[in-house]
C-alpha positions in Angstrom: 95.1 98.2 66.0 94.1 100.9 68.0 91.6 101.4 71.1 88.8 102.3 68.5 88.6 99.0 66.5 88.6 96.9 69.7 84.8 96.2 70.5 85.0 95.9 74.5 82.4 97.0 76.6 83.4 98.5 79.5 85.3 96.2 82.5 84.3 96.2 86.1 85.3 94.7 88.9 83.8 93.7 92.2 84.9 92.5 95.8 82.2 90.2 97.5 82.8 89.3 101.6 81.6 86.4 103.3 81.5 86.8 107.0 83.6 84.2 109.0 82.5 81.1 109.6 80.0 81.5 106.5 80.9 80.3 103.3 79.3 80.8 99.9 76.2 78.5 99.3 76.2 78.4 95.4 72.5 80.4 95.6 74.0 83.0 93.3 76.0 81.1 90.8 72.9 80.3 88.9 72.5 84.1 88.6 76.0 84.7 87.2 75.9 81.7 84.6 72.6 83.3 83.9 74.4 86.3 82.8 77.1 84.5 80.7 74.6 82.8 79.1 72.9 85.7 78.4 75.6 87.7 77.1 75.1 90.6 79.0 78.6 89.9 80.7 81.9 87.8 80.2 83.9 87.0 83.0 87.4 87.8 82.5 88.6 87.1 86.2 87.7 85.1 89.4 89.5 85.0 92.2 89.0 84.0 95.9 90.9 85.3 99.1 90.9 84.7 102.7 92.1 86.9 105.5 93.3 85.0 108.7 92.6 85.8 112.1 96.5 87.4 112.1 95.9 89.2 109.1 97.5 87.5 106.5 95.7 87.1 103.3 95.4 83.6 101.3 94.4 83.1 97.7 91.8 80.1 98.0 92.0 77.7 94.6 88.7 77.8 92.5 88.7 74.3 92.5 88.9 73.4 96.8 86.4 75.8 96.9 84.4 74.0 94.1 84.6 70.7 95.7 84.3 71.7 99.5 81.1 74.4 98.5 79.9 74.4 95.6 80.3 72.6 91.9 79.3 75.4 89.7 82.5 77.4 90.5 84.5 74.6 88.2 82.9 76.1 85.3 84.7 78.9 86.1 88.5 77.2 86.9 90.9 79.2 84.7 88.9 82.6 84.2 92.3 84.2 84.8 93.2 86.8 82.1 96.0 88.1 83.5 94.2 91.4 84.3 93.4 90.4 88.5 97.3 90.4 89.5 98.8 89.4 93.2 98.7 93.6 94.1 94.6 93.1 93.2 94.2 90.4 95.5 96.2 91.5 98.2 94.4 94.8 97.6 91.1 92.8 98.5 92.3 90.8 101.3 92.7 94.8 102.6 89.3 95.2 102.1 88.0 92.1 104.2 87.9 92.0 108.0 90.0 89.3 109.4 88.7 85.4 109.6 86.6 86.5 106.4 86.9 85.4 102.8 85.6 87.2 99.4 85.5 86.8 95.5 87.1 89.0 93.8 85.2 89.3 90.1 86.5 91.2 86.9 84.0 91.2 84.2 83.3 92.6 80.9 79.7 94.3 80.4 79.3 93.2 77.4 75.7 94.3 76.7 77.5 97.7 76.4 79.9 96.8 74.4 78.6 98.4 70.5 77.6 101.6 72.5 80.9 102.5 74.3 83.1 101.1 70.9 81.2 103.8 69.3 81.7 106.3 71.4 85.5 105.8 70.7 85.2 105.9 67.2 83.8 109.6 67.8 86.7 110.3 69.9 85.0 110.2 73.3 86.7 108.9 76.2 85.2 108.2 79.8 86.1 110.6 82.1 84.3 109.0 85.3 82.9 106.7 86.6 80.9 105.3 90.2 78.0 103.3 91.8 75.9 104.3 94.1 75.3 100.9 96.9 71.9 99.4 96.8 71.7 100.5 100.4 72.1 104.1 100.0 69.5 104.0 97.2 66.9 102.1 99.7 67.4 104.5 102.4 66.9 107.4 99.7 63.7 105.8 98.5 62.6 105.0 102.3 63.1 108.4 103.2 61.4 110.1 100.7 58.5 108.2 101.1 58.5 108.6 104.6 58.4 112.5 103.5 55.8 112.5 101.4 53.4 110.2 103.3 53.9 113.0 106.2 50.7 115.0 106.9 48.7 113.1 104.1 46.6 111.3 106.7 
């Protein structure tokens, strides 16, 4: 079996950060179960990590976090492919400020998944890839309609 016969849409992965002292409140989950259920993404990987006040970086168990937070996250107990290794987690601890804790989410977009097995058949590969943050995409919009509103008055 080769890459071409595999129909996988393309996998992502994203680092969430709670603040310390906050913790998640489960508001999301619906949201995410909404896109399993809607097969627009599969979740391949969960993982959650905390960052002490020293530094050092803790992997938090799914199912603490589901009993002290929130219950939804059991439905999600054993999404562990394999993929999200220690490296990845200590890797995201990295990328949290201390006394702060995050998710750590690898996920299949799966609503993708004919299109990009297609473009393999034809040979294509991707190249490269990015996001532009929600933030810098407000600011954009904010600014350019603070630019055109000028002098229409």
């Amino acid at each position: 079996m080769n890459d071409t016969d595999v129909e996988i849409g393309p996998i992502d992965y994203l680092v969430v950060e709670w603040p310390a002292g906050k913790q998640p409140t489960g508001e999301a989950m619906p949201y995410l179960l909404d896109l399993v259920d809607r097969g627009l993404i599969r979740v391949i990987d969960l993982a959650f990590v905390h960052k002490d006040e020293d530094g050092t970086i803790v992997g938090l168990d799914v199912q603490d976090l589901a009993r002290d937070t929130d219950p939804q996250l059991t439905v999600f107990e054993g999404a562990a492919s394999g993929l999200l290794g220690e490296d990845d987690v200590e890797e995201a601890g990295a990328a949290i400020e201390p006394g702060c804790s995050a998710a750590v989410l690898v996920y299949e977009n799966t609503w993708a998944a004919s299109f990009a097995t297609a473009l393999r058949r034809g040979g294509a590969q991707l190249v490269a890839n990015g996001r532009i943050p929600v933030n810098a995409i407000i600011a954009a919009l904010d600014e350019a309609d603070a630019t055109g509103t000028e002098g229409k008055e």
